[in-house]
Every structure is written in structure tokens, then in C-alpha cells.
C-alpha positions, 0 to 999 in steps of 0.5 A: 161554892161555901157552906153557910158556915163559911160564909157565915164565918167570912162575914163574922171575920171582917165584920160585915154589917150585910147579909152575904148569901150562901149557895152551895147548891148553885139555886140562886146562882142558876136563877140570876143567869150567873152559872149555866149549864155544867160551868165549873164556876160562875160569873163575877157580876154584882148585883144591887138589891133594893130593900124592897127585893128589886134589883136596881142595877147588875154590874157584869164588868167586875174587876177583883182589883177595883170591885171595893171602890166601884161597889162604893161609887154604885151605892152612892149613884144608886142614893144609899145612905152611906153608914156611920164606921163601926168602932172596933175595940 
């Protein structure tokens, strides 16, 4: 698992407009049921948090190769507002 300078450094690097979450201890791993017991990694699954703190929808099917189209199709179907690109310099 990074570090949340990694994770921070991720983020900052592709410029991400959305938190990513850090966990190198494994907590919130542990909690959502992605990692259990001694598992060396966890599972890949995706999970759609609403803003008020639910989760609308946990995608256990991801693929590595298409998640970035499904990610977009799932926030679509899901009714969040697409946001306007950022223009970079």
C-alpha cells in the first residue's frame, strides 16, 4: 500500500480534481471486505461514493484495461455531473 506522500505525489502528478485515499495500514481496506486475513494484496473493486457518504454502487468486475471507460460510464448511469476539463499551461 503507498504512503500518503505517494498517494499525494499520484494524484498532484496527473492532476487529479478528487481525493484518493491512502491506507497503508490496510483499516479501510480491511473494513469494505477487500482485503481479508493475511492476503498479500487486495481485491481490485471499485467503489461509488456518494456525496452524502453512501456507497451507490461497488464494481467487483474491474478490468485494469478498460476501468478508465467503465468509471465514466458508471458516473454517468449513476447521474454525476460530468466537470468541465481543466486547461493546463
Amino acid at each position: 500500500m503507498d504512503t500518503l506522500d505517494a498517494t499525494k505525489q499520484f494524484a498532484q502528478q496527473l492532476g487529479l480534481d478528487y481525493p484518493l485515499l491512502s491506507d497503508p495500514d490496510r483499516t479501510v481496506a480491511r473494513a469494505y471486505g477487500v482485503i481479508t486475513g493475511d492476503q498479500a494484496f487486495a481485491a481490485r473493486w471499485t467503489f461509488y461514493i456518494g456525496l452524502d457518504g453512501r456507497i451507490l454502487y461497488i464494481d467487483k468486475q474491474v478490468s485494469v484495461t478498460t476501468a478508465g471507460r467503465a468509471i465514466a460510464d458508471k458516473l454517468a448511469e449513476l447521474g454525476v455531473a460530468r466537470r468541465k476539463p481543466v486547461r493546463r499551461r
